[in-house]
C-alpha positions as CSV (number, residue, x, y, z in Angstrom):
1,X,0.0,0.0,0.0
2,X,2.7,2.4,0.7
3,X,4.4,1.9,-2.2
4,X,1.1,2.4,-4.7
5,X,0.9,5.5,-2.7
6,X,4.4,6.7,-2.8
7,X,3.9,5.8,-7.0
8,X,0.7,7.2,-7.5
9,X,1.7,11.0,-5.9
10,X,5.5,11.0,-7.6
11,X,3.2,10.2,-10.9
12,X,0.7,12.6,-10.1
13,X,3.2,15.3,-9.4
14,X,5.0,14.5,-12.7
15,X,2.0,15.0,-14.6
16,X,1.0,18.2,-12.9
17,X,4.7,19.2,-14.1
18,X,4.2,18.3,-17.3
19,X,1.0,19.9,-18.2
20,X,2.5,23.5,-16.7
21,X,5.7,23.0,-18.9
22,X,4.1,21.6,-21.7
23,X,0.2,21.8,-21.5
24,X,-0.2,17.9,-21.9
25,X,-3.7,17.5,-20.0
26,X,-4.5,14.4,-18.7
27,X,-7.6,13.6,-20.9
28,X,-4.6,14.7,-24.1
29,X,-2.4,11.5,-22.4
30,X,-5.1,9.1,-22.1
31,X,-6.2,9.9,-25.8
32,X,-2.5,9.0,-26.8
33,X,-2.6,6.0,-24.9
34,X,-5.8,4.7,-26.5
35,X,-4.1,5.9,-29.8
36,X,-0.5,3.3,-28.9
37,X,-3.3,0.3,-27.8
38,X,-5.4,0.5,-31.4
39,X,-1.8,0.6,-33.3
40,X,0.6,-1.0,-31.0
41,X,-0.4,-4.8,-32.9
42,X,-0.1,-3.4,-36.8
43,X,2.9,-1.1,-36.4
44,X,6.3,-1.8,-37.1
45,X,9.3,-0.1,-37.4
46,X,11.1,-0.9,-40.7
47,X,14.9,0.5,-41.5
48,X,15.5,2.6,-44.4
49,X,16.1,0.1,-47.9
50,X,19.6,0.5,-49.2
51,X,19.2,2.3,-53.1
52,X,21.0,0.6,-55.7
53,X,24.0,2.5,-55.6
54,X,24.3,1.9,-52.1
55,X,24.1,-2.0,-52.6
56,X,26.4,-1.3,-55.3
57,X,29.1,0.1,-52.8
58,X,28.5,-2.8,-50.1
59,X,29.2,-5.5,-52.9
60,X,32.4,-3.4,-53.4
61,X,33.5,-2.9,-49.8
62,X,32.6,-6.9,-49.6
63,X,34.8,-7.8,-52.3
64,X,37.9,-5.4,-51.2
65,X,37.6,-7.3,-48.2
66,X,37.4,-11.0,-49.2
67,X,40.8,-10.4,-51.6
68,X,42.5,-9.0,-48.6
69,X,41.5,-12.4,-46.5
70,X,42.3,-14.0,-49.9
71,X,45.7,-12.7,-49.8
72,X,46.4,-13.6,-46.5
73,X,45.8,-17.7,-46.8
74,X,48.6,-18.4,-49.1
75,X,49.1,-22.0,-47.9
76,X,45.7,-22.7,-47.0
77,X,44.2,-24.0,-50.2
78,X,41.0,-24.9,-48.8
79,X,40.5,-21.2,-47.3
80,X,41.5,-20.4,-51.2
81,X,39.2,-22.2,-53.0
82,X,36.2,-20.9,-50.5
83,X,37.3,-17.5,-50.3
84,X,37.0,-17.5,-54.6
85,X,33.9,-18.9,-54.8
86,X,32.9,-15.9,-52.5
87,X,34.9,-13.8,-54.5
88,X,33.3,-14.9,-57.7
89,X,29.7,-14.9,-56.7
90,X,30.2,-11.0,-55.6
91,X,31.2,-10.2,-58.8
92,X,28.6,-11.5,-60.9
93,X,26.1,-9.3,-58.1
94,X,28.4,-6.1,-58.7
95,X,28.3,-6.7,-62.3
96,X,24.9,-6.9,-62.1
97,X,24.3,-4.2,-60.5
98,X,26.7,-1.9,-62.3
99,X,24.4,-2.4,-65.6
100,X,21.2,-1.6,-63.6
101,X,22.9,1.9,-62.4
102,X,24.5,2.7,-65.7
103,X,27.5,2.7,-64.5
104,X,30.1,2.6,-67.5
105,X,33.1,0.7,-65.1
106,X,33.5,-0.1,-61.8
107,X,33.5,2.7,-59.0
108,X,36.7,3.3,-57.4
109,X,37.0,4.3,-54.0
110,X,38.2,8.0,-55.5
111,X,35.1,8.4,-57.6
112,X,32.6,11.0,-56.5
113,X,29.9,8.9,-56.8
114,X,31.4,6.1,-54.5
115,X,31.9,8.5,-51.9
116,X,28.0,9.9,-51.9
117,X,26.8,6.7,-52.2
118,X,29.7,5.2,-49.2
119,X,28.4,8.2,-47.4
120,X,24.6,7.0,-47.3
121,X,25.6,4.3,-46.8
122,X,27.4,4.7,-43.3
123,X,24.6,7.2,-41.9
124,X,22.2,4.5,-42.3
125,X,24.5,1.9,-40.7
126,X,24.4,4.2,-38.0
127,X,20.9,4.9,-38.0
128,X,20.2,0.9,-37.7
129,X,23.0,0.5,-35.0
130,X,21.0,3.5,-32.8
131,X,17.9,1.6,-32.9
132,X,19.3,-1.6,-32.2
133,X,20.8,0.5,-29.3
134,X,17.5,1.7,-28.6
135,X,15.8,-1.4,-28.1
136,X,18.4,-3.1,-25.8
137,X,18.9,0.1,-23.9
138,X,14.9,-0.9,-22.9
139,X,15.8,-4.6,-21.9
140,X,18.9,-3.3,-20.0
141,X,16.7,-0.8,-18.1
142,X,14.0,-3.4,-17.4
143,X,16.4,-5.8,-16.1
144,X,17.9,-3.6,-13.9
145,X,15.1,-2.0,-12.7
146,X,13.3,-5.8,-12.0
147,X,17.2,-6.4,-10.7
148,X,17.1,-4.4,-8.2
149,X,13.7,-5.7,-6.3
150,X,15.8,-9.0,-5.2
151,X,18.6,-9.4,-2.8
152,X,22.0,-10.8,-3.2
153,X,22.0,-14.5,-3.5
154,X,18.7,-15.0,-4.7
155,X,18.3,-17.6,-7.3
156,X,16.2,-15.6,-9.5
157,X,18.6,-12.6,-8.3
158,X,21.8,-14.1,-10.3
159,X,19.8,-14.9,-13.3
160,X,18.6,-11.4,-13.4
161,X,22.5,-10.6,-13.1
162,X,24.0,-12.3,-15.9
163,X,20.9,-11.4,-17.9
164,X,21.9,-7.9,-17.2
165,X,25.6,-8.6,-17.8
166,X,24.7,-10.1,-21.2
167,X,22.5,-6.8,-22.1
168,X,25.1,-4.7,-21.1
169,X,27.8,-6.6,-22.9
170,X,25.7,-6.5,-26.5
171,X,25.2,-2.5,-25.9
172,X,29.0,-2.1,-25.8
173,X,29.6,-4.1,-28.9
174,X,26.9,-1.9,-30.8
175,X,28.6,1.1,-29.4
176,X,32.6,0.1,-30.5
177,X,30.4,-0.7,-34.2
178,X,29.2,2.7,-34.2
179,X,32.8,4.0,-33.0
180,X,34.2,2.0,-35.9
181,X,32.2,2.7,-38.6
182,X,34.4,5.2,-39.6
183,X,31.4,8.0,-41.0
184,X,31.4,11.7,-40.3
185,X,28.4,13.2,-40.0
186,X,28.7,16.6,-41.7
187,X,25.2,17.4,-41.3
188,X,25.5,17.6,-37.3
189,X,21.9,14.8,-37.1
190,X,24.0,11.9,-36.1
191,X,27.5,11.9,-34.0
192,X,30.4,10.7,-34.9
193,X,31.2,8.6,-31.4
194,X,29.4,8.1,-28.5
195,X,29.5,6.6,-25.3
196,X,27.9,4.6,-22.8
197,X,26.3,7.5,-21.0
198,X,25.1,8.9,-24.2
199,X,23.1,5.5,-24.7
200,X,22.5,3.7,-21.6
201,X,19.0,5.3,-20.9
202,X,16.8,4.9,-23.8
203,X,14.9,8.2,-23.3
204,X,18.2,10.0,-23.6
205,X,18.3,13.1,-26.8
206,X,20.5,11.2,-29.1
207,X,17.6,8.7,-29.8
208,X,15.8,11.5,-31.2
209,X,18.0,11.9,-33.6
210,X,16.9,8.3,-35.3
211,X,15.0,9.1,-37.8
212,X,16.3,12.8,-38.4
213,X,15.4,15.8,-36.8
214,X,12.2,16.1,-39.0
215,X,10.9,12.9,-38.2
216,X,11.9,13.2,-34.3
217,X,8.6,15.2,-33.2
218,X,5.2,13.9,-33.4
219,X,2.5,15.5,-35.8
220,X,-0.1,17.0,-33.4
221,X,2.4,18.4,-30.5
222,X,6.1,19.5,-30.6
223,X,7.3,17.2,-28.0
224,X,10.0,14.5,-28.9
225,X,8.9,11.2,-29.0
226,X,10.8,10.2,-26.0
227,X,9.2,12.9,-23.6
228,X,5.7,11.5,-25.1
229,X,6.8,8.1,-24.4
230,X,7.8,9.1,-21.2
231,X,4.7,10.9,-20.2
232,X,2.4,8.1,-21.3
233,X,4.7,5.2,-19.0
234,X,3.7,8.0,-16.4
235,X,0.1,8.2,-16.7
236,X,-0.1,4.1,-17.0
237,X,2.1,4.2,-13.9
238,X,-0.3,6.7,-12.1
239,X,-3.6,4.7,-13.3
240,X,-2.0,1.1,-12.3
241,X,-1.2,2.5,-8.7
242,X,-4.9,3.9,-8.3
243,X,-6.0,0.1,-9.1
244,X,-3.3,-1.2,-6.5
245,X,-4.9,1.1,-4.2
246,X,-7.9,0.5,-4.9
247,X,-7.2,-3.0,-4.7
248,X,-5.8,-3.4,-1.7
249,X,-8.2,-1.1,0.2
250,X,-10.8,-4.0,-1.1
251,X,-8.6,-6.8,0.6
252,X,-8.7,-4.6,4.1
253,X,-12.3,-4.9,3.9
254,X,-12.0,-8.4,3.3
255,X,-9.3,-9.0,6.0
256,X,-11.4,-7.7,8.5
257,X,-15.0,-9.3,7.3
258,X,-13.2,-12.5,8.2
259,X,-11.4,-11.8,11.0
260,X,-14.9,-11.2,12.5
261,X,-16.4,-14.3,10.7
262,X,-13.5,-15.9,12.6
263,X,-14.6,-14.3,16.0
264,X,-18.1,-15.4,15.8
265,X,-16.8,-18.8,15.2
266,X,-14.8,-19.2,18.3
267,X,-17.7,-17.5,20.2
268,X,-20.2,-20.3,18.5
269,X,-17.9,-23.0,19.8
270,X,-17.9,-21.6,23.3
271,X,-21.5,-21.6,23.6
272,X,-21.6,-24.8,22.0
273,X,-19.1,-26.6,24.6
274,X,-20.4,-25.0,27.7
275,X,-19.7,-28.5,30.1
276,X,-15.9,-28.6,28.7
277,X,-14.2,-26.0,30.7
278,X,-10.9,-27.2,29.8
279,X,-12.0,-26.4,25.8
280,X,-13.7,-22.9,27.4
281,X,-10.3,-21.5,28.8
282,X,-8.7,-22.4,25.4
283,X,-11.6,-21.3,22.9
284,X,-11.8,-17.9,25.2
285,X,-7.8,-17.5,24.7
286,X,-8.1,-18.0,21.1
287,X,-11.4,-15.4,20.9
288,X,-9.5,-12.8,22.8
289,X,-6.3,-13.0,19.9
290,X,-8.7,-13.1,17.0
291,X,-10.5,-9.4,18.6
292,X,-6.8,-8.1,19.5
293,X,-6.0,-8.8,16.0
294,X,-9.3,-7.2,14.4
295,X,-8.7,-4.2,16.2
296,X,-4.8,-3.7,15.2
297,X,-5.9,-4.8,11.7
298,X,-8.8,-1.9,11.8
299,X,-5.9,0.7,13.5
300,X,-3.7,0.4,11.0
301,X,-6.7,-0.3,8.2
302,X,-8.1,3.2,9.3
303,X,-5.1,5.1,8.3
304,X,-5.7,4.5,4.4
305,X,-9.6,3.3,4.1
306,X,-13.0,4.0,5.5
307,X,-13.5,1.4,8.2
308,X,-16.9,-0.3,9.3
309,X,-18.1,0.4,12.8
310,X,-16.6,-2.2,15.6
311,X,-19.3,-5.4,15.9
312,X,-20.7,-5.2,19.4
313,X,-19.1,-8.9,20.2
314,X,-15.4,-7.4,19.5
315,X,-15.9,-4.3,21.5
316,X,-14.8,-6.2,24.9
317,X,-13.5,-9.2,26.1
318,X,-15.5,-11.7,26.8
319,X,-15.7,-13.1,30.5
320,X,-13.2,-15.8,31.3
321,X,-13.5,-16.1,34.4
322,X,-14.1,-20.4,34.7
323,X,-14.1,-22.2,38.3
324,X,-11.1,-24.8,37.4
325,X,-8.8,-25.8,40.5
326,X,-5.1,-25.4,38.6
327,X,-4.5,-29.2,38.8
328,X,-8.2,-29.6,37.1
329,X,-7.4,-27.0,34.5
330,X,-3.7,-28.5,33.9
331,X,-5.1,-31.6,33.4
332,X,-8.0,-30.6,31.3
333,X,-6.1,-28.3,28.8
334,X,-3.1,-31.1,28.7
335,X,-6.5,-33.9,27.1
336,X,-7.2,-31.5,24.4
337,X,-6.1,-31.8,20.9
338,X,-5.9,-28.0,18.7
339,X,-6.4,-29.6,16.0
340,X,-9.8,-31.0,16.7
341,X,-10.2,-28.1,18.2
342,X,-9.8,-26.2,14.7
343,X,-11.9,-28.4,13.3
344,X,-14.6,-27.6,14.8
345,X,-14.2,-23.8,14.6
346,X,-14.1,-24.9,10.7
347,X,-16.8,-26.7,10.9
């Protein structure tokens, strides 16, 4: 309960930020989050097609690099012969290719045109590599977020950890494949390194920058698309705390429904077992722990919920005052069995 409290004012107080920064009402949030539940099952994202000419380059860069592995397996006949069947079968695709572009000969890595089209090329490398970044920066945060709920040595604990080893492992490959992809960005929409800072939370700026600056602001508001996503984790976080709370103030009512169910019970059993005053002293005991507990339950119960008026039969003890010598009542209460005696409370 404390904690669906604690969520549901930090949420509510991040809202109430939002809409005097940006004037993103509540009813605006909740018609966005309708809008990502009708399209969240048909929408996907797709990554920009390489043109022509940019396949063209690729088969290129392929080939320069299979003849420089071809070069290096002099004594290896086997690596030869499989390395010019590669070679072979990315010619015939460049060839290919080079009629479908016009191309009178093949590029050379000086040519003007190589260099646009190498150019494009890398920026939408980088583009993929930041939304593969993107989407594990997610599963890292979840992980460590979920992580954090479980102590040291916890079976499900470790697993979490190596999980969250592994996540963090494949973000620093993509990052030293970004940091080696040798592009410049000369337009300033992409950087030319990053770091683990820049891409460890996955509503930082540089994910903005995905799909250009253009593309980086919804149509019908001029907030990013991460401060939208934000916002609208926040309003589901502030509606799933009201149903905790809600929740939970239903189980209090419960709680104490039953823990007077459980009272009237024991007090049945008492009248019902008026000759065994062995059963009476016991039955009496128990009585008086079930009304100490309904009225500790209701104390604390009070605090967060409306609370039912206190039953008349829990407002005071009830009389146990039972004329049993000590040797009668040691040897009485020694006969009886709790667990019958449960059983009949049960029953």
């Amino acid at each position: 309960m404390w904690k669906a409290l604690e969520l549901r004012n930090s949420t509510t107080a991040e809202l109430r930020e939002a809409e005097n920064n940006f004037g993103v009402s509540v009813s605006q949030l909740d018609e966005w989050v309708s809008e990502e539940k009708k399209h969240f099952p048909v929408e996907r994202e797709t990554d920009e097609p390489f043109t022509k000419e940019e396949r063209y380059v690729i088969l290129l860069q392929s080939m320069e690099r299979v003849t420089e592995s071809l070069s290096e397996c002099d004594d290896d006949d086997a690596a030869r012969s499989a390395f010019q069947q590669q070679l072979t079968r990315l010619g015939k695709d460049a060839e290919k290719l080079q009629r479908d572009i016009g191309a009178n000969r093949q590029w050379c890595t000086t040519d003007r045109c190589f260099k646009r089209a190498k150019s494009s090329v890398d920026k939408k490398r980088k583009e993929r590599i930041l939304k593969r970044l993107h989407k594990q920066a997610m599963d890292y945060m979840f992980i460590k977020d979920l992580r954090a709920k479980y102590s040291d040595g916890q079976a499900i604990g470790n697993r979490l950890t190596k999980n969250q080893i592994r996540a963090g492992n494949g973000m620093k490959r993509s990052v030293n494949e970004y940091n080696n992809s040798g592009f410049s960005n000369q337009s300033g929409n992409l950087p030319d390194q990053i770091s683990w800072n820049d891409i460890c939370n996955p509503l930082g700026e540089i994910y903005n920058r995905v799909d250009c600056i253009d593309q980086s602001r919804t149509s019908d508001d001029q907030l990013p698309r991460s401060e939208r996503a934000r916002l609208i984790n926040v309003r589901n976080l502030n509606q799933r705390a009201q149903e905790e709370i809600g929740m939970t103030r239903t189980e209090m009512g419960y709680v104490l429904e039953a823990t007077s169910e459980e009272h009237k019970a024991v007090v049945r059993a008492i009248t019902n077992n008026n000759e065994n005053k062995a059963l009476q002293v016991v039955l009496r005991e128990k009585a008086e722990k079930v009304r100490r507990r309904y009225h500790r339950c209701r104390s604390v119960f009070s605090k967060h919920t409306q609370v039912p008026d206190i039953p008349e039969q829990l407002c005071n003890p009830l009389d146990s005052k039972i004329n049993l010598t000590e040797r009668e009542l040691k040897e009485e209460v020694t006969a009886i069995d709790l667990e019958d005696t449960d059983e009949e409370l049960e029953e």
